[in-house]
N, C-alpha and C positions, 0 to 999 in steps of 0.2 A: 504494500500500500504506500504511495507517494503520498507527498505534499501538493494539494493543489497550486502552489506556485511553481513547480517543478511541470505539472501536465503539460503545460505550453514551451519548454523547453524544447533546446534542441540543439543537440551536440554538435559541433562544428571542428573536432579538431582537438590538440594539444601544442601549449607554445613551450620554451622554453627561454629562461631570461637570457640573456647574450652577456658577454665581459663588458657593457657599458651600462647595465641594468635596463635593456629594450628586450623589448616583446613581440614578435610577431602574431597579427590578428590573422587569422586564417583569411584567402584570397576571395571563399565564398560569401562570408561573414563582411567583409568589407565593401563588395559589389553588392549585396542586398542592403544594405543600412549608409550606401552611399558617401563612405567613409573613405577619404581623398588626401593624399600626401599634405600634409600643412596643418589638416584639423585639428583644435584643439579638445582636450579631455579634459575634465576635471577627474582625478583618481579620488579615490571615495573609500572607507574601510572604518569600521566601529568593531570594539573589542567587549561590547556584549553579551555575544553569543561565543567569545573566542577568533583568534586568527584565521579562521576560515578560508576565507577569500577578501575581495578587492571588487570593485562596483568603476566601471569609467564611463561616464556619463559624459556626450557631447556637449559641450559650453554652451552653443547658443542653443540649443536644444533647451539643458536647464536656466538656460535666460530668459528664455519666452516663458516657460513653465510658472516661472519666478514672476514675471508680468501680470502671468492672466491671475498668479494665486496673492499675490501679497502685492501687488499695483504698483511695483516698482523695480527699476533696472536691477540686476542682482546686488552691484555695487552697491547701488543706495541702500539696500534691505540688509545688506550683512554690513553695513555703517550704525543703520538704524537699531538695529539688532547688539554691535558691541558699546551704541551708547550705551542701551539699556541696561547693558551688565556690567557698566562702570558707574552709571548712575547710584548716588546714596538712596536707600530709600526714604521716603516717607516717613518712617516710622523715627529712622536713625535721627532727620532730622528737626524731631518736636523736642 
């Protein structure tokens, strides 16, 4: 029994890291999701669940994502975002 996020999977391959720590994406994988010498990736990884894996997410891909969900350029939203965690609170300051 799988994981239903696993159902829509679909194996493409094995890379391996190279002496300058790159990766090759498999040739198929890269003509289907229209990934082009120059693209940029955000790499991604949370140690919640453990070292698992690694997540690379298209930049402008999660720019627009970022857009349509929090109404602003990514830049601004991870600005707006590390004010808030430098911000004192409320609380600290009565």
């Amino acid at each position: 029994m799988t994981h239903p996020a696993f159902d829509k999977m679909k194996y493409y391959g094995d890379s391996v890291i190279g002496e300058k720590g790159q990766i090759v994406i498999p040739a198929e994988l890269r003509k289907k999701f229209g990934i082009e010498t120059g693209d940029r990736f955000l790499v991604m990884a949370g140690e919640k669940m453990g070292a698992w894996g690694l997540m690379l997410v298209k930049a402008d891909v999660l720019s627009r994502i970022v857009e349509d969900v929090f109404g602003g350029r990514l830049e601004e939203v991870l600005a707006r975002s590390r004010a808030e965690e430098t911000r004192p609170s409320e609380a600290l300051q009565e």
